[in-house]
Backbone as CSV, one residue per row, in Angstrom:
resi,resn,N_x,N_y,N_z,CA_x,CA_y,CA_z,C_x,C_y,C_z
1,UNK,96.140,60.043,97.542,95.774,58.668,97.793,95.863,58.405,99.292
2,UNK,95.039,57.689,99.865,95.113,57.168,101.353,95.532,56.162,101.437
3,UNK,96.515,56.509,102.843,97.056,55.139,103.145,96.628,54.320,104.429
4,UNK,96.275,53.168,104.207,95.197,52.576,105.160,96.080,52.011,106.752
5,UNK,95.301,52.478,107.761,96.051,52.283,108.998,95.390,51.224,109.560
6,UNK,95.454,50.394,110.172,95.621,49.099,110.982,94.426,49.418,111.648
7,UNK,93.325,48.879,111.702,91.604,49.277,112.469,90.592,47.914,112.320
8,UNK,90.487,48.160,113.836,89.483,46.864,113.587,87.893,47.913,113.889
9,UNK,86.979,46.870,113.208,85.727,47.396,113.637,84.183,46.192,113.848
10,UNK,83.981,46.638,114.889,83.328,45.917,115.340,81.813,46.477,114.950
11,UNK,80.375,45.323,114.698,79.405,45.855,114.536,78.935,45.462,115.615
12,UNK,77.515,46.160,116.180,76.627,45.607,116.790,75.162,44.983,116.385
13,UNK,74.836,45.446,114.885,73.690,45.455,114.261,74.570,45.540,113.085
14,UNK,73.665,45.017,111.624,73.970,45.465,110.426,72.197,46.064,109.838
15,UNK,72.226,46.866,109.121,71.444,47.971,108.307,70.806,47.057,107.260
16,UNK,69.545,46.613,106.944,69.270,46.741,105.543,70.107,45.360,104.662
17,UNK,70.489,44.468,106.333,71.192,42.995,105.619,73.094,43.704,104.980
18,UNK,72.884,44.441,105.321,74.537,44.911,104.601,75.400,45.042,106.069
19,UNK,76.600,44.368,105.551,77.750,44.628,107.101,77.880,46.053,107.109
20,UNK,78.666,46.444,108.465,78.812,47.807,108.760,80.178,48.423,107.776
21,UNK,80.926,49.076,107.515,81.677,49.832,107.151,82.687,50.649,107.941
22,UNK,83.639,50.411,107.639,84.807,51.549,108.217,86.175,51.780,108.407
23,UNK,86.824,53.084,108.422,87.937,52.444,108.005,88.828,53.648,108.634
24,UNK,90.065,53.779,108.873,91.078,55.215,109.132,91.914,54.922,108.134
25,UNK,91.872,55.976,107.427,93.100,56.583,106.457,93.933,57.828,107.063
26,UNK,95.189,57.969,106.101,95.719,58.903,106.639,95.823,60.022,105.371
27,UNK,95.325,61.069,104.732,95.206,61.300,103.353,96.579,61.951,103.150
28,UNK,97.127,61.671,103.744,99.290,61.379,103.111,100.207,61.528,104.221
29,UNK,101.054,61.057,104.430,102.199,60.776,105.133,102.102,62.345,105.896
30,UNK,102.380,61.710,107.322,102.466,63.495,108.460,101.243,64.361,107.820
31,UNK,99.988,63.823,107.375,99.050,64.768,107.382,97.919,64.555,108.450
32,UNK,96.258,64.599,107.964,95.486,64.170,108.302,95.023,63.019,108.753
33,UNK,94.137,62.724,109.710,93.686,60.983,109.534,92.389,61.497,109.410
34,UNK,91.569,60.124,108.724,90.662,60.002,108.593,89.883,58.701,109.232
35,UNK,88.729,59.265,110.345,87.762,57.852,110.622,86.791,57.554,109.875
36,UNK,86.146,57.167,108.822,85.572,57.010,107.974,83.978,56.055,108.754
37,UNK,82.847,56.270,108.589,81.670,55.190,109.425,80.600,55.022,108.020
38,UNK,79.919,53.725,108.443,78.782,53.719,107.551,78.256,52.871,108.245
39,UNK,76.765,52.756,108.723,76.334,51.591,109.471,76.608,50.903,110.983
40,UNK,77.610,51.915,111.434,78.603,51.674,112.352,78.429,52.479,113.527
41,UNK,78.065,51.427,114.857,78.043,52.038,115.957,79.456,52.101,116.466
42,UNK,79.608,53.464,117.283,81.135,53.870,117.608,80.953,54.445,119.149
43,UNK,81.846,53.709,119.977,81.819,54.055,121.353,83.197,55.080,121.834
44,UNK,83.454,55.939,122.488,84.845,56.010,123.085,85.032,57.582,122.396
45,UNK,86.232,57.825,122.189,87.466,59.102,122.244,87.863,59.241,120.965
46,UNK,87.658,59.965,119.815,88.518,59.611,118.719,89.104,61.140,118.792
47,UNK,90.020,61.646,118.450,90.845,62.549,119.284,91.933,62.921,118.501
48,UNK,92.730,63.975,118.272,93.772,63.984,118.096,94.827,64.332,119.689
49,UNK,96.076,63.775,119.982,96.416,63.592,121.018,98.126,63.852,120.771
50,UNK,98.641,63.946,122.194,100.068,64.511,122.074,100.615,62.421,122.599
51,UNK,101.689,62.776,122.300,102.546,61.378,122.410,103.507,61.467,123.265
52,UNK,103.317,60.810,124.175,105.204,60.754,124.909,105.607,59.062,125.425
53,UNK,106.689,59.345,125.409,107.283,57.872,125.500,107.297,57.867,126.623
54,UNK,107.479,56.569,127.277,108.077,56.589,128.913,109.344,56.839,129.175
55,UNK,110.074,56.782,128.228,111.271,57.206,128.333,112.201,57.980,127.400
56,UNK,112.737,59.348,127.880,112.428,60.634,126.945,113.965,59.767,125.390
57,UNK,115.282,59.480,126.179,116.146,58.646,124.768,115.991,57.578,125.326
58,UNK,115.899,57.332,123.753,115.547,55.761,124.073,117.074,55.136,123.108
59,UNK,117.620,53.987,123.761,119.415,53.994,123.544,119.162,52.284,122.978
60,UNK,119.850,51.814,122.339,119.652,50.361,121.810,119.074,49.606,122.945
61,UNK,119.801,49.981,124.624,119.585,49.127,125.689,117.873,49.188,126.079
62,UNK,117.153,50.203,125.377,116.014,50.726,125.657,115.429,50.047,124.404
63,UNK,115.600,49.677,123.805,114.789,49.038,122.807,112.857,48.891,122.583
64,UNK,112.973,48.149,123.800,111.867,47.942,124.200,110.907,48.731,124.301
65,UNK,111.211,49.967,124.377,110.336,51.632,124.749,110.424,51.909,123.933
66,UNK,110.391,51.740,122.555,109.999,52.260,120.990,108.154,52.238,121.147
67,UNK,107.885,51.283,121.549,106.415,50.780,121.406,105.568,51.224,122.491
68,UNK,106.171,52.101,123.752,105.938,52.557,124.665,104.875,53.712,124.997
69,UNK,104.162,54.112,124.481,103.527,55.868,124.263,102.337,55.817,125.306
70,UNK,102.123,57.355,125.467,101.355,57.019,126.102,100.505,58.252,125.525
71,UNK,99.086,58.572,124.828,98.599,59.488,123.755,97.252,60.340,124.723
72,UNK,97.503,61.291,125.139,96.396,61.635,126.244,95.525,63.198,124.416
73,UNK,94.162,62.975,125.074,93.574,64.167,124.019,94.119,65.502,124.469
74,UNK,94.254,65.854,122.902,94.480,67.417,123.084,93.757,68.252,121.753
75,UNK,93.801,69.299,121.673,93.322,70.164,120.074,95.114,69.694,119.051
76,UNK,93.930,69.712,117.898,95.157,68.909,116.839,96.131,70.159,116.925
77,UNK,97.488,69.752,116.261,98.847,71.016,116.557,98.631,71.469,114.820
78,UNK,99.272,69.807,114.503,99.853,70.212,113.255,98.905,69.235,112.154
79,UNK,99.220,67.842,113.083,97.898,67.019,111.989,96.286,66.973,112.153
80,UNK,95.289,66.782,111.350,93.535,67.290,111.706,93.877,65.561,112.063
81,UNK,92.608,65.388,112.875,91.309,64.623,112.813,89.821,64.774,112.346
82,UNK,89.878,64.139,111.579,88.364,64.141,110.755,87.723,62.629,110.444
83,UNK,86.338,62.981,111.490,85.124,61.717,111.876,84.657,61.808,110.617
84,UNK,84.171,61.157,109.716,82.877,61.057,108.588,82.283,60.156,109.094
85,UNK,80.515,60.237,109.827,79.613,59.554,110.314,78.427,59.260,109.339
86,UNK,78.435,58.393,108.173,77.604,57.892,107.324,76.640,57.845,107.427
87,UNK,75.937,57.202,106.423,74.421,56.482,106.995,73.938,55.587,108.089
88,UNK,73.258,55.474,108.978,73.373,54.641,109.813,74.008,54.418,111.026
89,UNK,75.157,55.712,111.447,75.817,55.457,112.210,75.867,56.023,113.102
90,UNK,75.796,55.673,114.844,76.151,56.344,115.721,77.128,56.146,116.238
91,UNK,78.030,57.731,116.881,79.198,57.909,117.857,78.602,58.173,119.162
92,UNK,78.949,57.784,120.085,78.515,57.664,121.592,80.211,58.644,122.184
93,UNK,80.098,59.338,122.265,81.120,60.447,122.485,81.333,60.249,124.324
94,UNK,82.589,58.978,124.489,82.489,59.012,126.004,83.259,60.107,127.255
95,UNK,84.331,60.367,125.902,85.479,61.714,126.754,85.623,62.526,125.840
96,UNK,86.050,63.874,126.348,86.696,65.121,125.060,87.335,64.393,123.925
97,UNK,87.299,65.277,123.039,87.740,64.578,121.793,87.488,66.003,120.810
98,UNK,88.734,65.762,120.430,89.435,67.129,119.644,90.053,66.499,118.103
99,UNK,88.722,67.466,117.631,88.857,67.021,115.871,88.974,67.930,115.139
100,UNK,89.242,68.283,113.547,89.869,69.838,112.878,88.699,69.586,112.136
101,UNK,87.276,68.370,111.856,86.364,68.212,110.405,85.615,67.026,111.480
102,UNK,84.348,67.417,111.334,82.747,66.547,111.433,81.934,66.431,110.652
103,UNK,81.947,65.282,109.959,80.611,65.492,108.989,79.725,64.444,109.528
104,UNK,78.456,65.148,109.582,77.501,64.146,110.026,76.522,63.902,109.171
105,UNK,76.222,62.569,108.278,75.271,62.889,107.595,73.947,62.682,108.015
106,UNK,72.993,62.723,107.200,71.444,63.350,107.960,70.571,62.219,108.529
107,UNK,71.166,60.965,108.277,70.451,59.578,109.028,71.654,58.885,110.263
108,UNK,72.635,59.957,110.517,73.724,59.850,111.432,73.796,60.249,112.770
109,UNK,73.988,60.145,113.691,74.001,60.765,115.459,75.497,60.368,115.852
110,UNK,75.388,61.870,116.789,76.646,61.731,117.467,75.867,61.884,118.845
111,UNK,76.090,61.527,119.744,75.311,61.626,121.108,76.875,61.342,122.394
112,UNK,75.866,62.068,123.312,76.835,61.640,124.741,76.502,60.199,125.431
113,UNK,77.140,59.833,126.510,76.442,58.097,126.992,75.148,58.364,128.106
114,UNK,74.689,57.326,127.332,73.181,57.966,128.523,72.647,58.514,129.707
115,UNK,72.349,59.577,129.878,71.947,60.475,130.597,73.030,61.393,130.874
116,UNK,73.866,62.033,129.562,74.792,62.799,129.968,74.270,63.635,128.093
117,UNK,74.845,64.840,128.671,74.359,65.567,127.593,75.913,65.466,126.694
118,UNK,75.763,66.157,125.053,77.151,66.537,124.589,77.226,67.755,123.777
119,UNK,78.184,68.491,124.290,78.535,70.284,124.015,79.548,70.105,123.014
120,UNK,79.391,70.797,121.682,79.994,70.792,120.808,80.699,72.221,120.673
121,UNK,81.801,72.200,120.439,82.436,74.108,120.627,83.260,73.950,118.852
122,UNK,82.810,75.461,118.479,83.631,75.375,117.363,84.742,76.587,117.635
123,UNK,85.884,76.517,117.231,86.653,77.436,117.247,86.131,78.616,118.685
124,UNK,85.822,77.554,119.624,85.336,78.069,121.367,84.057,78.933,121.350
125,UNK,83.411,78.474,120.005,82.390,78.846,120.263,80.728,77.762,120.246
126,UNK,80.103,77.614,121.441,79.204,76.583,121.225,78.533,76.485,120.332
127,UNK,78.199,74.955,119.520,77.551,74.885,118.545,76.695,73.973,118.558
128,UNK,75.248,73.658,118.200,74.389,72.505,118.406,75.004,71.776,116.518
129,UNK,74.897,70.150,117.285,75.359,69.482,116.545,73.846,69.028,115.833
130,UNK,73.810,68.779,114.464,72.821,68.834,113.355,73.064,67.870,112.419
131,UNK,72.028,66.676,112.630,72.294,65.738,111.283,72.239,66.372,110.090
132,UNK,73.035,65.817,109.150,73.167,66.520,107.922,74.387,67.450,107.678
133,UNK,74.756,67.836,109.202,76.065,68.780,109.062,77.523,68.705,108.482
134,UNK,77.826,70.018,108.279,79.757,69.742,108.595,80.192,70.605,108.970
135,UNK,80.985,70.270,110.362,81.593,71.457,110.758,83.248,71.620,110.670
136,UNK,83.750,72.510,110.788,85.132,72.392,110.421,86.063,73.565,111.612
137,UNK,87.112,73.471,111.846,87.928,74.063,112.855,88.620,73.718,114.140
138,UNK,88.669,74.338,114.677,89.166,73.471,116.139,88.073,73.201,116.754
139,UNK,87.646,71.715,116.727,85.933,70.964,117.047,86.905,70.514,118.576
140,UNK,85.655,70.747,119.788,85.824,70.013,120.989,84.351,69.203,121.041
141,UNK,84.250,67.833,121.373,83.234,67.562,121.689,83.704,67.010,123.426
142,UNK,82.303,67.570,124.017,82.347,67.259,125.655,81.217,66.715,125.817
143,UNK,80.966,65.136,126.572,80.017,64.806,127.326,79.550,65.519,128.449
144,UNK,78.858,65.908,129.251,78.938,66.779,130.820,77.897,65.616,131.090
C-alpha cells in the first residue's frame, strides 16, 4: 500500500476538459518514492539526493535544526526514485536527476529547457529516451 507524501501540483493547461493528475507515494516505509503524472506539465530536478543537516548533533538547544537539510542530487544508495509520465505529460528536465525507474508513456515527453539538449545514461551507458518506454537502473538524466 502507498503512503501519500505532502505534494502540491500545479497545472498549466488541462487535457480533454479533465484537471491534471499527480501525486508522490512512497510504496512502504524506507523504500521507494514514487512521482506519479497524468496531464501534467513538470519543470525542475526530481532526483534522489543525499541529506545533511546544518548541524551534524543536533542537542534539545538545537532544536530548531531538525527541519534544517540541505538535499543536493546524487544516484539513489539505498532508496529508488521512480517518475511515471502519463498521458499528456511533459517533464522539462532542468538539472541532473538520478532515478532507479522511467516510464514514459507513448503520448508523454521528457525534454531538456529550450535549446538545450537531454542525455539519458543507463547503468553509464547512453540511451535515447522513447515515448512508450521503461527504463530501469541507475537512470542519469542531463540537460547539456
Amino acid at each position: 500500500m502507498n503512503e501519500t507524501v505532502s505534494f502540491t501540483c500545479y497545472a498549466h493547461s488541462r487535457a480533454a476538459g479533465r484537471p491534471p493528475r499527480c501525486y508522490l507515494a512512497r510504496t512502504s516505509p524506507g523504500k521507494n518514492l514514487v512521482a506519479a503524472f497524468e496531464r501534467t506539465r513538470v519543470e525542475g530536478v526530481i532526483s534522489a539526493s543525499a541529506s545533511r543537516h546544518a548541524v551534524t548533533t543536533i542537542t534539545s538547544t538545537e532544536w530548531r535544526q531538525i527541519n534544517r537539510v540541505t538535499n543536493t542530487p546524487q544516484a539513489a544508495v539505498n532508496n529508488g526514485v521512480i517518475v511515471k509520465l502519463g498521458a499528456g505529460s511533459v517533464w522539462t528536465v532542468t538539472g541532473t536527476s538520478y532515478l532507479t525507474k522511467l516510464v514514459v508513456d507513448a503520448d508523454a515527453t521528457v525534454q531538456g529547457p529550450t535549446g538545450r539538449t537531454l542525455t539519458l545514461t543507463v547503468d553509464g551507458t547512453a540511451t535515447a529516451l522513447t515515448p512508450g518506454a521503461t527504463y530501469t537502473g541507475a537512470l542519469t538524466l542531463t540537460p547539456a
